[in-house]
Biopython code that builds the backbone (N, CA, C, O; Angstrom):
import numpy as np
from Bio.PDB.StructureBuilder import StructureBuilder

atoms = [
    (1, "UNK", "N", (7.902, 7.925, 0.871)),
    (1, "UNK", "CA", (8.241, 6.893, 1.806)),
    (1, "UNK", "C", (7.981, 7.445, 3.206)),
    (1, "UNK", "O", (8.167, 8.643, 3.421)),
    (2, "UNK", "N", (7.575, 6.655, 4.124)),
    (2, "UNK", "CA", (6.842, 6.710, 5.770)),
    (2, "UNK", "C", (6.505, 5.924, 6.243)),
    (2, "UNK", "O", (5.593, 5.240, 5.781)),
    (3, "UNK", "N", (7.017, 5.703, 7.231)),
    (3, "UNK", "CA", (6.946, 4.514, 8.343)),
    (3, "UNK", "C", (5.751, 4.418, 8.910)),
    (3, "UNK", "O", (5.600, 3.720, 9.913)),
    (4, "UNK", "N", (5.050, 4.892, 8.524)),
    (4, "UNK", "CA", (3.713, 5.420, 9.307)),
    (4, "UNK", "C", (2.833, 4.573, 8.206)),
    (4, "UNK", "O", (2.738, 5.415, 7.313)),
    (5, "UNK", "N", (2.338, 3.750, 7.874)),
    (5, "UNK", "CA", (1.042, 3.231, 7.172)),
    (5, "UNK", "C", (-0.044, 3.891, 6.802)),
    (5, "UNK", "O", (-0.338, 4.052, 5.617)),
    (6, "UNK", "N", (-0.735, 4.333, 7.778)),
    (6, "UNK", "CA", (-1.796, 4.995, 7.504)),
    (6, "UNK", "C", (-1.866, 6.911, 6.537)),
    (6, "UNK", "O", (-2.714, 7.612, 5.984)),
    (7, "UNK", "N", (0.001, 6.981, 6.955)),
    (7, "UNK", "CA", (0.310, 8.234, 6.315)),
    (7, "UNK", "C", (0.832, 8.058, 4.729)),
    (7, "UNK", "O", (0.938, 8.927, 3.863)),
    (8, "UNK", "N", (1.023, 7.099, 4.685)),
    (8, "UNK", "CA", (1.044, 6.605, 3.428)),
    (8, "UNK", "C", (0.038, 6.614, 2.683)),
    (8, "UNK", "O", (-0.275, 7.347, 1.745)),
    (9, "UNK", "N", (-0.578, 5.525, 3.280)),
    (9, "UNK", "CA", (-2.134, 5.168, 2.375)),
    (9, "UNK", "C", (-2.388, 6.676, 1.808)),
    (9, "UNK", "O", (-2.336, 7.054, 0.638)),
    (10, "UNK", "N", (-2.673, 7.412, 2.968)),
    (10, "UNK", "CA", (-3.342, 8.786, 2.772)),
    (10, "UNK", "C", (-3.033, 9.572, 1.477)),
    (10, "UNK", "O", (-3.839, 10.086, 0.703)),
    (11, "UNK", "N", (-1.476, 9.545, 1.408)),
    (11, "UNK", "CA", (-0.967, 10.326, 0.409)),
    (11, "UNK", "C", (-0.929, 9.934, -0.662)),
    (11, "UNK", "O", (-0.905, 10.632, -1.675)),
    (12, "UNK", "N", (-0.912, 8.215, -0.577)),
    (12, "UNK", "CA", (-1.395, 7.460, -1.913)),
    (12, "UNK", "C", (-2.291, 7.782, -2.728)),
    (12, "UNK", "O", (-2.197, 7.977, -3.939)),
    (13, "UNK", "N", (-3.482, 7.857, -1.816)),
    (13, "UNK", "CA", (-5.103, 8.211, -2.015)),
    (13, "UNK", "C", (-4.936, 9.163, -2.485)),
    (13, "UNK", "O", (-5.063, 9.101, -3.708)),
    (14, "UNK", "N", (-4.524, 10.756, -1.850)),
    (14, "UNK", "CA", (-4.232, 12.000, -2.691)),
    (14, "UNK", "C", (-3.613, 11.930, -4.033)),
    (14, "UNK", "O", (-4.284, 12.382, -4.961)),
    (15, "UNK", "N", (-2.575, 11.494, -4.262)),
    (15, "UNK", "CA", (-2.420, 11.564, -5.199)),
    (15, "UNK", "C", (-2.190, 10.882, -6.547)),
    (15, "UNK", "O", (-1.450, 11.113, -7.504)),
    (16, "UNK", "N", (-3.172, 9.885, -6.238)),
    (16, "UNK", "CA", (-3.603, 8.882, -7.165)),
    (16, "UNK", "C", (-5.333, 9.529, -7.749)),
    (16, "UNK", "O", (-5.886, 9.286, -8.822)),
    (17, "UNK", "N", (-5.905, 10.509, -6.428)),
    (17, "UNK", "CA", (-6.540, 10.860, -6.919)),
    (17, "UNK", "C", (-7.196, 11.956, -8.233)),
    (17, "UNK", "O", (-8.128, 12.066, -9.030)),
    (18, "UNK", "N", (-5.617, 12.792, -7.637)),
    (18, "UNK", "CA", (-5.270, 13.618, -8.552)),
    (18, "UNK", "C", (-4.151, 13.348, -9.934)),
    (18, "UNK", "O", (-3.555, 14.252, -10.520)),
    (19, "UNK", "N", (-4.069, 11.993, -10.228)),
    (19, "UNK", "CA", (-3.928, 11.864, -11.560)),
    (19, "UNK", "C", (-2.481, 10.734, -11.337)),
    (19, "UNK", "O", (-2.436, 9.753, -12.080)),
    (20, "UNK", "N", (-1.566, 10.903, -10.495)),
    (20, "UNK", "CA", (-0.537, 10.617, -10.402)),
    (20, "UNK", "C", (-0.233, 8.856, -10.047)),
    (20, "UNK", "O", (-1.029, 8.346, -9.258)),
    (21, "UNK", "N", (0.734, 8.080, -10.537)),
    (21, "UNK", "CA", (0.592, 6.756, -10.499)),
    (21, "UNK", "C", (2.144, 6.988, -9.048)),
    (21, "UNK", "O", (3.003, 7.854, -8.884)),
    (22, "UNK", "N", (1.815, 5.799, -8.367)),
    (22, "UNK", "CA", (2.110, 5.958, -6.753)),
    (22, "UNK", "C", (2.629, 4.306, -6.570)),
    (22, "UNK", "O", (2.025, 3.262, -6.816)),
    (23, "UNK", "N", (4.249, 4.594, -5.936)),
    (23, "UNK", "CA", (4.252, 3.470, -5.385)),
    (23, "UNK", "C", (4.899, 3.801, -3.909)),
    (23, "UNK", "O", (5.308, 4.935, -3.660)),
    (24, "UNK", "N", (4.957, 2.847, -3.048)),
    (24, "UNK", "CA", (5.000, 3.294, -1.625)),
    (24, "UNK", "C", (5.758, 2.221, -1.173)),
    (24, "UNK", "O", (5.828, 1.106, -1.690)),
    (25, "UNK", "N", (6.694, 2.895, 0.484)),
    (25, "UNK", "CA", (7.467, 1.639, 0.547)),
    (25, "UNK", "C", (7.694, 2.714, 2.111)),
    (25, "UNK", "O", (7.673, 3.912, 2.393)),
    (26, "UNK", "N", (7.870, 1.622, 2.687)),
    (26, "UNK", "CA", (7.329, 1.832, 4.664)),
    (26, "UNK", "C", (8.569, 2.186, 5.239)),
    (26, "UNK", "O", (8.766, 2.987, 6.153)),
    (27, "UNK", "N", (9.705, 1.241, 4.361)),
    (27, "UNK", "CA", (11.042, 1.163, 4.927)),
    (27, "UNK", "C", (12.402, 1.738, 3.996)),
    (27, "UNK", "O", (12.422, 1.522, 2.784)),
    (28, "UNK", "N", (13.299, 2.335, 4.540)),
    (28, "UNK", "CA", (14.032, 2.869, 3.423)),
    (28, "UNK", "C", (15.370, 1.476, 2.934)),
    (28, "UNK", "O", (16.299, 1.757, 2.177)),
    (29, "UNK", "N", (15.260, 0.604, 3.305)),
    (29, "UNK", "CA", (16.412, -0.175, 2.725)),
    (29, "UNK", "C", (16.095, -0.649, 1.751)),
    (29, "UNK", "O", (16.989, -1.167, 1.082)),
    (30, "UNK", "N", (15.063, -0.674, 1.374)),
    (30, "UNK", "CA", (15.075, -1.484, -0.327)),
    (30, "UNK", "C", (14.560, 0.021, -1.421)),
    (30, "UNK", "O", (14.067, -0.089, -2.543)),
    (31, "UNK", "N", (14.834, 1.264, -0.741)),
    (31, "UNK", "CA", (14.650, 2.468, -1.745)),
    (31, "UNK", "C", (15.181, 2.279, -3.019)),
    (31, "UNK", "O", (14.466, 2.175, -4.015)),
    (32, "UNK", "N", (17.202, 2.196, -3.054)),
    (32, "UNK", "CA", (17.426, 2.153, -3.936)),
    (32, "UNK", "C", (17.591, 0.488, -5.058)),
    (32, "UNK", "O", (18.432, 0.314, -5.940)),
    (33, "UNK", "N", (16.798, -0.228, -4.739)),
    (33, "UNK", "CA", (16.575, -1.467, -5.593)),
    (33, "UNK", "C", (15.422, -0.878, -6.083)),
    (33, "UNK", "O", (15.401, -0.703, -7.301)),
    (34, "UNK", "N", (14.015, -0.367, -5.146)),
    (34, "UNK", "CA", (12.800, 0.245, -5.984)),
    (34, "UNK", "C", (13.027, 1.144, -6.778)),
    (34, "UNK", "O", (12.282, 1.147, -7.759)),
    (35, "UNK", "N", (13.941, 2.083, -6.720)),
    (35, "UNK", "CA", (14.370, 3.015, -7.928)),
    (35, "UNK", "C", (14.834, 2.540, -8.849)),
    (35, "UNK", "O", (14.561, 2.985, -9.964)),
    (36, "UNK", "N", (15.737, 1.419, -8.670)),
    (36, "UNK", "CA", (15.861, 0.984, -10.137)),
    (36, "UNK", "C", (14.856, -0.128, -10.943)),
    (36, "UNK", "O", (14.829, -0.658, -12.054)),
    (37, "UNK", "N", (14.195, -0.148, -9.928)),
    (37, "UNK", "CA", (12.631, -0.823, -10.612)),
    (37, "UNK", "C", (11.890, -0.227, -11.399)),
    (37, "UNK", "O", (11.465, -0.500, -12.521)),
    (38, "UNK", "N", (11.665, 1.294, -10.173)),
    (38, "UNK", "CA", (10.238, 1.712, -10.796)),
    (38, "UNK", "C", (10.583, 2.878, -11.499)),
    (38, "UNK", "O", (9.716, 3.315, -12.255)),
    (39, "UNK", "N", (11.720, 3.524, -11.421)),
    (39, "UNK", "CA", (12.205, 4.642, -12.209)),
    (39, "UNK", "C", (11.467, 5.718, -11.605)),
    (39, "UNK", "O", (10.887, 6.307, -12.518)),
    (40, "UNK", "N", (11.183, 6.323, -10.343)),
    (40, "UNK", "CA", (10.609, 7.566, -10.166)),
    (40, "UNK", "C", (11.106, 8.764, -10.851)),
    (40, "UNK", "O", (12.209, 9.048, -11.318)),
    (41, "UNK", "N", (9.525, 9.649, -10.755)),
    (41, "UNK", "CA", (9.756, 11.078, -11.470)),
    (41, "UNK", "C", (10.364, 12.195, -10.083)),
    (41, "UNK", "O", (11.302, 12.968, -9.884)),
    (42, "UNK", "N", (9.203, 11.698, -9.390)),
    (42, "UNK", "CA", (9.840, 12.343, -7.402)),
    (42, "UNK", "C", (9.931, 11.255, -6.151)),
    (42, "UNK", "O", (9.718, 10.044, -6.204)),
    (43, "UNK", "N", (10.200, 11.824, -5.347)),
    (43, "UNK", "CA", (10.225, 10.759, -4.373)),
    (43, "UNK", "C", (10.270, 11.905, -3.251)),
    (43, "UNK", "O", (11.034, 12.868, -3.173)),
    (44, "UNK", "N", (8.899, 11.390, -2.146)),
    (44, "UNK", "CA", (8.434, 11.814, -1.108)),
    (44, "UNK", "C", (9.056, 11.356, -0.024)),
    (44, "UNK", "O", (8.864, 10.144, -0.126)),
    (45, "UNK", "N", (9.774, 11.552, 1.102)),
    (45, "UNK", "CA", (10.708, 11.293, 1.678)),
    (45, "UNK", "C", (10.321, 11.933, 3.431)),
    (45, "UNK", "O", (10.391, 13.137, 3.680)),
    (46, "UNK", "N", (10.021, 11.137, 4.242)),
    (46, "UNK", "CA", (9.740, 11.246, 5.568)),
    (46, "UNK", "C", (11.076, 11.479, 6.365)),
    (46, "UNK", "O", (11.813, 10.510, 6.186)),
    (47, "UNK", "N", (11.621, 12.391, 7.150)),
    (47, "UNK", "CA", (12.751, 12.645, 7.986)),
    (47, "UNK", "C", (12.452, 11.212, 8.821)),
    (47, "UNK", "O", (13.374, 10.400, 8.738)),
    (48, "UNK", "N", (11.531, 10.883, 9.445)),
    (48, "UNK", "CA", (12.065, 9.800, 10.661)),
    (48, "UNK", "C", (11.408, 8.774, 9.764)),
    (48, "UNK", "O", (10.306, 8.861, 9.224)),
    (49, "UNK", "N", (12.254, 7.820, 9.705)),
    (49, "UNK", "CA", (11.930, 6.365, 9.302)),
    (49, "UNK", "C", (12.231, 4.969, 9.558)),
    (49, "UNK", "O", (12.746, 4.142, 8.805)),
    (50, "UNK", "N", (11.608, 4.791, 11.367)),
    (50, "UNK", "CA", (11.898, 3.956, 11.807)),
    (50, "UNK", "C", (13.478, 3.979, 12.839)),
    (50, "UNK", "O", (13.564, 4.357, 14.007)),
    (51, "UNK", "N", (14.223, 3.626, 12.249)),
    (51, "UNK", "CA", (15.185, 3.492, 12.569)),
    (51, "UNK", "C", (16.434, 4.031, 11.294)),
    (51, "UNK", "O", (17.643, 3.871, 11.456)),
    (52, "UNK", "N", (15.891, 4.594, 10.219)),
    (52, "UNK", "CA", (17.080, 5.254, 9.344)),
    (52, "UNK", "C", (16.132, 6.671, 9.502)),
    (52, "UNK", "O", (14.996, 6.863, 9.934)),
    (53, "UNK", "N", (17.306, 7.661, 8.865)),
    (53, "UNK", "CA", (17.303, 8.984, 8.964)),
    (53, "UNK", "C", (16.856, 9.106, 7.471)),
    (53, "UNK", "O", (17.416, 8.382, 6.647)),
    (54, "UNK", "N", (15.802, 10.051, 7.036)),
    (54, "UNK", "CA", (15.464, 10.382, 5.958)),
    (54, "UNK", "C", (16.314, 11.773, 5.085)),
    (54, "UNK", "O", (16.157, 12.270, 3.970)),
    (55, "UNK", "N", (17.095, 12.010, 6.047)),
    (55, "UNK", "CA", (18.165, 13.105, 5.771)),
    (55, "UNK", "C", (19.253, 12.628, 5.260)),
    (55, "UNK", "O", (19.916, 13.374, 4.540)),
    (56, "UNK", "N", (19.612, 11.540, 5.458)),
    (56, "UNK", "CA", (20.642, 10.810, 5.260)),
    (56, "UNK", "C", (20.847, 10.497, 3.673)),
    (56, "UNK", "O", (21.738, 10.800, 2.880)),
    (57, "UNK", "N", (19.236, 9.515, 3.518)),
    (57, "UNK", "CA", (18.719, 9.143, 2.378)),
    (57, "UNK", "C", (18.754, 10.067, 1.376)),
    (57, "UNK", "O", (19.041, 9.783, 0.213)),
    (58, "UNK", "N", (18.509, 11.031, 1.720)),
    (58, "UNK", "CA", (18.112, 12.291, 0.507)),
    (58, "UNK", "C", (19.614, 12.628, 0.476)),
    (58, "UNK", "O", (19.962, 12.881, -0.677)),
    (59, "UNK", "N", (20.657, 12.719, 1.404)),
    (59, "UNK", "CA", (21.797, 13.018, 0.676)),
    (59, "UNK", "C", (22.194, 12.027, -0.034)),
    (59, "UNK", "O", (22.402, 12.320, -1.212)),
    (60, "UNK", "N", (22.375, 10.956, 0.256)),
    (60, "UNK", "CA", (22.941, 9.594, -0.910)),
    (60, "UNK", "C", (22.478, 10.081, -2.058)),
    (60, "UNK", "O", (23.187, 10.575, -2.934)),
    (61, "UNK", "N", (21.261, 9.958, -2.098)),
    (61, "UNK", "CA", (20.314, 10.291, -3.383)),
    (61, "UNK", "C", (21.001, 11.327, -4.188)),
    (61, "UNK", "O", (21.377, 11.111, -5.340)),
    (62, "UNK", "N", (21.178, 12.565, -3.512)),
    (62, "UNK", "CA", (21.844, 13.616, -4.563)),
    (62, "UNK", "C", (23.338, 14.028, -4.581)),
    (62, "UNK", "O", (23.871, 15.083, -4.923)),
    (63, "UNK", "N", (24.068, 12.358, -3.898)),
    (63, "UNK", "CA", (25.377, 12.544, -4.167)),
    (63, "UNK", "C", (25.524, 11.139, -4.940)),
    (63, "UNK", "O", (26.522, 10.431, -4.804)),
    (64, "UNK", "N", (24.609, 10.857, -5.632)),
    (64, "UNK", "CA", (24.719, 9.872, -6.583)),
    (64, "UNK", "C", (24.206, 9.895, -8.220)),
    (64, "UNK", "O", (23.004, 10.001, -8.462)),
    (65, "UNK", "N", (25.181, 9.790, -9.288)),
    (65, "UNK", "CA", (24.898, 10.464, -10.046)),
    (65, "UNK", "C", (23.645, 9.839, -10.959)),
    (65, "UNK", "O", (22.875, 10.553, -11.601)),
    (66, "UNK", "N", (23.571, 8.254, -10.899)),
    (66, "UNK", "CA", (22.141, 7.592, -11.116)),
    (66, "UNK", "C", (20.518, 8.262, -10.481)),
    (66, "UNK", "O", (19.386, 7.840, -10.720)),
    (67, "UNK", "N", (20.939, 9.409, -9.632)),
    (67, "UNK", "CA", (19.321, 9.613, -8.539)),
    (67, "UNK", "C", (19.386, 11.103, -8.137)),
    (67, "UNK", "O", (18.575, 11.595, -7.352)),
    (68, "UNK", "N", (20.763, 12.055, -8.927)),
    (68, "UNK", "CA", (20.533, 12.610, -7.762)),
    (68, "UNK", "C", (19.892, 14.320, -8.716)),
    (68, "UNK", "O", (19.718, 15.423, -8.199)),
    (69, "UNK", "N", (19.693, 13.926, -10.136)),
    (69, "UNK", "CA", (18.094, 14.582, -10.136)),
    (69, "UNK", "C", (16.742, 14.515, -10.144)),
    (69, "UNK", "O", (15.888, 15.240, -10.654)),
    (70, "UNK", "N", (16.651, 12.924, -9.101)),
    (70, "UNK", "CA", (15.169, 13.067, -8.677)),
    (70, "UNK", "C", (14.823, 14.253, -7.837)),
    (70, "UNK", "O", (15.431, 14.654, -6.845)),
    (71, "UNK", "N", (13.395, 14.916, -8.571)),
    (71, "UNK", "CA", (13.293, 15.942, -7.077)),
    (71, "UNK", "C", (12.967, 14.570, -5.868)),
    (71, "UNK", "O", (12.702, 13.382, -6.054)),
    (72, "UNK", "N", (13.180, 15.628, -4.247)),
    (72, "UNK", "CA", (13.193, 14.798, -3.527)),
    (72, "UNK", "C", (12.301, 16.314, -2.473)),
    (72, "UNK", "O", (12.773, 17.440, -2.316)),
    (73, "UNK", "N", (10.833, 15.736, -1.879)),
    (73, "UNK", "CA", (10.425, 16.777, -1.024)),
    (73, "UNK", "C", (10.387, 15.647, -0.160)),
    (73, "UNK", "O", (9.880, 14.544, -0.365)),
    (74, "UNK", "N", (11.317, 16.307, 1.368)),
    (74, "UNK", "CA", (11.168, 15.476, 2.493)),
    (74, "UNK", "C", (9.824, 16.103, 3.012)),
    (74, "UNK", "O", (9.231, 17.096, 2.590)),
    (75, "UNK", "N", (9.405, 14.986, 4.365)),
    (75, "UNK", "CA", (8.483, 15.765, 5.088)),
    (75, "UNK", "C", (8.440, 14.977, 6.444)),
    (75, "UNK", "O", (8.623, 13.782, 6.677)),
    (76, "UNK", "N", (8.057, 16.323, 7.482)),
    (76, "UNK", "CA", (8.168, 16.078, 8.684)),
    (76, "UNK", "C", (7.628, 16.590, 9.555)),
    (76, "UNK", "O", (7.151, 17.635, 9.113)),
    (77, "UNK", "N", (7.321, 16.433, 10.961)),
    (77, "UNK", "CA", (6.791, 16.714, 11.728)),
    (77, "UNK", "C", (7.312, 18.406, 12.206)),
    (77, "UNK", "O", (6.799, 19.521, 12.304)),
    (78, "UNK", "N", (8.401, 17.876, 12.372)),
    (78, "UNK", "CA", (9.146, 19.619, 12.281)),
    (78, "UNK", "C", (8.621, 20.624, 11.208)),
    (78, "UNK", "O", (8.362, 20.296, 10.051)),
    (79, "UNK", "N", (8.485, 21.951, 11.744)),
    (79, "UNK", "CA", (7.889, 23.250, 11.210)),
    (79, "UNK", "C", (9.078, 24.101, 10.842)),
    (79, "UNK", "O", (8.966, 25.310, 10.639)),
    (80, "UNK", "N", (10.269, 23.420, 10.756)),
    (80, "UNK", "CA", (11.070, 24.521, 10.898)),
    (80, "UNK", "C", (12.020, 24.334, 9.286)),
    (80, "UNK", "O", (13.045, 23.699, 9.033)),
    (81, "UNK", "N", (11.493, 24.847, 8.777)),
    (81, "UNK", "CA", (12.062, 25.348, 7.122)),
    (81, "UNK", "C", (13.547, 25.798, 6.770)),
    (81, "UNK", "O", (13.914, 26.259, 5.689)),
    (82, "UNK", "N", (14.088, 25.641, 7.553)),
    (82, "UNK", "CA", (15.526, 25.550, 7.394)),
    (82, "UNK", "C", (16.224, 23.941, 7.804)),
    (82, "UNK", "O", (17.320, 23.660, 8.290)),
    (83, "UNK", "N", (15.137, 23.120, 7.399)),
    (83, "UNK", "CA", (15.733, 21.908, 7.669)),
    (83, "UNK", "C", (15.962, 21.621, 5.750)),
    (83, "UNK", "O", (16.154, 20.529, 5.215)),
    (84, "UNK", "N", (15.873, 22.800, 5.151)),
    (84, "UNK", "CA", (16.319, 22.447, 3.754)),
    (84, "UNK", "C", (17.715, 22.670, 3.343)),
    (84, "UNK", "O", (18.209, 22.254, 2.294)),
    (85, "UNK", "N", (18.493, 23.566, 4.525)),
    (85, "UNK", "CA", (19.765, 23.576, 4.310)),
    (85, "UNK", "C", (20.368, 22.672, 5.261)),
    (85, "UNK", "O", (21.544, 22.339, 5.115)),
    (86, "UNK", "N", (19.695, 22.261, 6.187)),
    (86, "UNK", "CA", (20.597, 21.410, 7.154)),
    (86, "UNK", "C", (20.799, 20.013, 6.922)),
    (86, "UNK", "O", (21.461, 19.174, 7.535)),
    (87, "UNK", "N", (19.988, 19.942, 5.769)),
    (87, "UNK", "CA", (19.581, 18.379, 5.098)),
    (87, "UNK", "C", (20.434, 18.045, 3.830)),
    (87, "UNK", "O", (21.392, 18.684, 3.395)),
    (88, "UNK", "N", (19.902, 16.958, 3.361)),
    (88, "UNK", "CA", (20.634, 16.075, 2.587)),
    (88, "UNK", "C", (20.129, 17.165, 0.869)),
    (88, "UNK", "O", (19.954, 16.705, -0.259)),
    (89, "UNK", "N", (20.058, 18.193, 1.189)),
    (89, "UNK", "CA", (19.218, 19.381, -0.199)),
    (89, "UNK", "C", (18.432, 18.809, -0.697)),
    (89, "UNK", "O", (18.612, 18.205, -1.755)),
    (90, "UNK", "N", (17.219, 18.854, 0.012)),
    (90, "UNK", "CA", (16.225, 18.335, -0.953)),
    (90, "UNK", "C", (15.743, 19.539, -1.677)),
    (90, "UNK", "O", (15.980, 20.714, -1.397)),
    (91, "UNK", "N", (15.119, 19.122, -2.529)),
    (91, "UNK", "CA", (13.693, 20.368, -3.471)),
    (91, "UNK", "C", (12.982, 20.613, -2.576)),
    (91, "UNK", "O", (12.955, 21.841, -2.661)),
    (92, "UNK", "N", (12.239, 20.311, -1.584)),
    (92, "UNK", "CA", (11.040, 20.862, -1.072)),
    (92, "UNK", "C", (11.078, 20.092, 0.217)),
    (92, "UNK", "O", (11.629, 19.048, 0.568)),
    (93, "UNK", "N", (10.078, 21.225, 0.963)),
    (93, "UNK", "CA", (10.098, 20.410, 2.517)),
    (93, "UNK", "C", (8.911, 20.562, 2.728)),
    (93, "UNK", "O", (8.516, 21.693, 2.448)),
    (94, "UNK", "N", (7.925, 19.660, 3.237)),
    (94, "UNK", "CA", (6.231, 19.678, 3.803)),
    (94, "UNK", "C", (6.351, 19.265, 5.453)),
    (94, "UNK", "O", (7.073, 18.333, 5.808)),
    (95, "UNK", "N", (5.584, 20.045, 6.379)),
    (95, "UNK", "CA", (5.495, 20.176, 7.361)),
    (95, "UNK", "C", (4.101, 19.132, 7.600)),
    (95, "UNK", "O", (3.058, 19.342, 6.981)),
    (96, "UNK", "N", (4.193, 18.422, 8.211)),
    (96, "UNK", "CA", (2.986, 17.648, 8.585)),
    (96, "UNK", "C", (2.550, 17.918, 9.948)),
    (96, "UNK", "O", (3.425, 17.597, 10.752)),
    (97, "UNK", "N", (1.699, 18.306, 10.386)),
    (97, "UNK", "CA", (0.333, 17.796, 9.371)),
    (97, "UNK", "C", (0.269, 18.834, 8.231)),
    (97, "UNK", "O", (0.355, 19.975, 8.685)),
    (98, "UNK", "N", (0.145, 18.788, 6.904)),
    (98, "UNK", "CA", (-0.269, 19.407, 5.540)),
    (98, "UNK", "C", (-1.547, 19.267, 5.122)),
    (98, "UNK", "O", (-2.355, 18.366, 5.349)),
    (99, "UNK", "N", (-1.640, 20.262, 4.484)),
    (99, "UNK", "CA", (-2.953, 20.326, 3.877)),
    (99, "UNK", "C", (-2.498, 19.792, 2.609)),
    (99, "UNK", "O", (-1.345, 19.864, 2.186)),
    (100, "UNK", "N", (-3.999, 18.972, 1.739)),
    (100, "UNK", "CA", (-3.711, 18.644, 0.206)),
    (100, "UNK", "C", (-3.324, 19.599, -0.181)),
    (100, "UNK", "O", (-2.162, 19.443, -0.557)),
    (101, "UNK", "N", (-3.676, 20.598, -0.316)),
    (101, "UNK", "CA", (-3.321, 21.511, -1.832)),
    (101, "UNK", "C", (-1.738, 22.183, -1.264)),
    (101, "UNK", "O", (-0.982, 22.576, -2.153)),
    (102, "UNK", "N", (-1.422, 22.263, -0.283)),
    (102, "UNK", "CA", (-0.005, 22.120, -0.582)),
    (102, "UNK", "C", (0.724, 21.033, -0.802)),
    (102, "UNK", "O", (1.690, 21.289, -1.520)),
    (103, "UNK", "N", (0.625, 19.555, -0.364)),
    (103, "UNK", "CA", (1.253, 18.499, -0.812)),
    (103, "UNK", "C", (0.891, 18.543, -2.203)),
    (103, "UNK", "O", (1.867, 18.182, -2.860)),
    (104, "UNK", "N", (-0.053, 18.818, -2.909)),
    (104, "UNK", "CA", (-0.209, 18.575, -4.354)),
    (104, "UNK", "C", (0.292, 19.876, -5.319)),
    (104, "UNK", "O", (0.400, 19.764, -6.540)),
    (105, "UNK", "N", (0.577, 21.103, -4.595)),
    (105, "UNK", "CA", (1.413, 22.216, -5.203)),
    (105, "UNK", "C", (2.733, 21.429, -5.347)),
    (105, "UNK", "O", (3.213, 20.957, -6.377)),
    (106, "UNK", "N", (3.219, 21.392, -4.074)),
    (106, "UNK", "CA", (4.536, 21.180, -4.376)),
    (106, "UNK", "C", (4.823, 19.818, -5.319)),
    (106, "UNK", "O", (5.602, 19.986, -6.257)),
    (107, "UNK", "N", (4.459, 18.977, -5.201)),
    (107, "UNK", "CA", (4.627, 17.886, -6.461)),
    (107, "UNK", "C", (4.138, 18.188, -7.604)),
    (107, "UNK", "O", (4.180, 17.215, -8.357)),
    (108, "UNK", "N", (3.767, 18.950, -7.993)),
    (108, "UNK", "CA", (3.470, 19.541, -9.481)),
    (108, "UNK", "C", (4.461, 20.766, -9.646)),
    (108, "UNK", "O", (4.732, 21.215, -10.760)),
    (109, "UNK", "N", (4.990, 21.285, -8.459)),
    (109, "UNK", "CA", (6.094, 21.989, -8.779)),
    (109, "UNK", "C", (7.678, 21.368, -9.083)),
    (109, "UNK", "O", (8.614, 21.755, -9.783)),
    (110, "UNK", "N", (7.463, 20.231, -8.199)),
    (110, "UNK", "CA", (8.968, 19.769, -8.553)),
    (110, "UNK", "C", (8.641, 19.171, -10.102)),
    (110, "UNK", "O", (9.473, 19.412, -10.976)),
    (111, "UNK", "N", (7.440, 18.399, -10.442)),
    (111, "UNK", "CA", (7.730, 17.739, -11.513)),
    (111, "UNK", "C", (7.717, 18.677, -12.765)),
    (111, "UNK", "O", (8.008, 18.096, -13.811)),
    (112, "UNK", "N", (7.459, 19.909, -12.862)),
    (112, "UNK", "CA", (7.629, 20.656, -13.658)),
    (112, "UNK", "C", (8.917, 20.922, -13.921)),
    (112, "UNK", "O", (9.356, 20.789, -15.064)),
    (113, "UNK", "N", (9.798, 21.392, -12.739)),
    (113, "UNK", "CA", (10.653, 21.647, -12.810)),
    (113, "UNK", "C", (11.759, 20.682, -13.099)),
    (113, "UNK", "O", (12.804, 21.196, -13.499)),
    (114, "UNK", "N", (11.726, 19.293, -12.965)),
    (114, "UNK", "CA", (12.434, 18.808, -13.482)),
    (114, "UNK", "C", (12.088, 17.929, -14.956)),
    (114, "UNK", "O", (12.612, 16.877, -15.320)),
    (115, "UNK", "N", (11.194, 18.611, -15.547)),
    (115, "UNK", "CA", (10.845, 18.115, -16.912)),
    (115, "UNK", "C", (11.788, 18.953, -18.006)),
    (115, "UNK", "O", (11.686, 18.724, -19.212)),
]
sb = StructureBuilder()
sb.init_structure("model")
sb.init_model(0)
sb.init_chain("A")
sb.init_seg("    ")
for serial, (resi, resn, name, xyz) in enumerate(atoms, 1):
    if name == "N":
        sb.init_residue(resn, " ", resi, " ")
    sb.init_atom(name, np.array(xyz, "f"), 0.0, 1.0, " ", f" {name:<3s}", serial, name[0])
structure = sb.get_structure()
């Protein structure tokens, strides 16, 4: 999830290219109705989103016992890697701008790990 359109698409594209089925959503208030839609394996999670906090989100998420072993890798403009303890605990944090082959490490790492 990213408020950003075009950062979406992008990551769509990645990783639809690399095998993975992708759904996307711009805004975080209808997250948890799409989770109980689409049943995610992970969920990609942008710190700024608009006007909600993506830190926020990721804690609900893993203080809820329906969601809260989705892995969850936030990502953000911030470089600073201790936004994994200051946050809502996600699994993983991506610094944007990213390169593919780390956005596509780390989602093959969380989904391993939670198989």
């Amino acid at each position: 999830m990213d408020d950003d359109k075009d950062i979406l698409e992008i990551i769509k594209y990645i990783l639809e290219d690399s095998g993975y089925e992708v759904e996307t959503l711009a805004e975080g208030r209808s997250l948890f109705d799409r989770i109980k839609q689409h049943e995610p394996d992970l969920i990609l999670l942008d710190i700024m989103l608009g006007n909600l906090d993506g830190r926020e989100l990721c804690k609900t998420l893993k203080n809820q016992q329906e969601t809260k072993n989705i892995p969850v890798i936030l990502i953000s403009a911030s470089h600073n890697p201790g936004i994994l303890t200051q946050t809502g605990s996600p699994d993983d944090f991506i610094a944007k701008p990213f390169d593919i082959d780390v956005l596509l490490s780390a989602v093959s790492r969380q989904l391993k790990s939670a198989a």
